[in-house]
C-alpha positions as CSV (number, residue, x, y, z in Angstrom):
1,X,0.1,-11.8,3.9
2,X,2.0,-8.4,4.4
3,X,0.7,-5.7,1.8
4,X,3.3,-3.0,0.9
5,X,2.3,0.6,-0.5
6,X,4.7,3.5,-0.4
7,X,4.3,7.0,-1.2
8,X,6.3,8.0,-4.6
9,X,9.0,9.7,-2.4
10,X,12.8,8.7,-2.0
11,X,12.5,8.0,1.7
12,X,9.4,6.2,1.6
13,X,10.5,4.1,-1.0
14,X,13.9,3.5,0.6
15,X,12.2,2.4,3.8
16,X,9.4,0.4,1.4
17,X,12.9,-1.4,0.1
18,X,14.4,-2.3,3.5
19,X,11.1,-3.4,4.9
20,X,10.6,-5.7,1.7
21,X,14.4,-7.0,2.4
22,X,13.7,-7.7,5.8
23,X,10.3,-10.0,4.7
24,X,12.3,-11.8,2.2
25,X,15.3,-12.6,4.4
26,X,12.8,-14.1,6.6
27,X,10.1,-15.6,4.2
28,X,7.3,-13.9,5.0
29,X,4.5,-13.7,3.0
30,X,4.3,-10.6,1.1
31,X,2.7,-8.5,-2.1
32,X,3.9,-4.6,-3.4
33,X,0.8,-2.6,-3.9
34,X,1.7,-0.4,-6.9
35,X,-1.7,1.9,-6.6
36,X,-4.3,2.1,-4.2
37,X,-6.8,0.8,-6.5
38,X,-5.4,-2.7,-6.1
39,X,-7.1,-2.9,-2.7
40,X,-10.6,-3.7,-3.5
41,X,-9.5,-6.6,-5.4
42,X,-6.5,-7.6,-2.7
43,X,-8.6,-7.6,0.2
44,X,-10.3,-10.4,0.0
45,X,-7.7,-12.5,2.2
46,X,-8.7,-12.5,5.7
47,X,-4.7,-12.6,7.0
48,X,-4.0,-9.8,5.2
49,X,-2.8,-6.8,7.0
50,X,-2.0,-3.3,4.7
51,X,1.5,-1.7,5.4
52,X,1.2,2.0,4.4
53,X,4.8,3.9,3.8
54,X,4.4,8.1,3.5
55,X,2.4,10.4,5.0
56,X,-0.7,11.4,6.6
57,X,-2.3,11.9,2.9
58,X,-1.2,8.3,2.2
59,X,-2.7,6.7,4.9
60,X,-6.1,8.7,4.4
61,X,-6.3,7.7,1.1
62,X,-5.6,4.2,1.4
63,X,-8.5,4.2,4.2
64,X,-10.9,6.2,1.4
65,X,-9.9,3.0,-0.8
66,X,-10.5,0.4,1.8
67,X,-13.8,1.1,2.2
68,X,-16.1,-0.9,4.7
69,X,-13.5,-3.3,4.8
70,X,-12.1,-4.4,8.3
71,X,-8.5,-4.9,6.7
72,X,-5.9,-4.1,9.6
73,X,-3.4,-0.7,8.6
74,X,-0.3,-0.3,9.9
75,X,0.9,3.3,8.4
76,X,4.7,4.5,9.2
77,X,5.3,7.9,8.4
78,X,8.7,8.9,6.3
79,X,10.4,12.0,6.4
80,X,8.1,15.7,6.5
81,X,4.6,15.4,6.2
């Protein structure tokens, strides 16, 4: 199971909406994270892996929400940090 967060931004939503495209179009399991918070109650599944879209901030603060969790991230940065 693929989970999506994107920064609020046009680019990091545009590439949030390409990447969700791309799952789709080849049925992969997938959820949109609409806030951070939703991790502690997402990360229960041990296949999941966290797909962070923005910047450095982003990916720092989906770690700070993570906490001891051994969830894999996978951040992309889009456009100027």
């Amino acid at each position: 199971m693929m989970l999506l967060y994107a920064r609020k931004d046009a680019q990091s939503l545009e590439l949030k909406a390409s990447i969700l495209s791309f799952l789709r179009k080849n049925k992969m399991g997938h959820e949109e994270i609409s806030g951070l918070s939703e991790l502690k109650r997402k990360k229960q599944d041990e296949n999941a892996m966290l797909l962070v879209i923005g910047d450095d901030n982003t990916l720092l603060e989906a770690f700070r929400n993570l906490d001891d969790n051994s969830l894999p991230v996978l951040g992309f940065a889009s456009g100027k940090s």
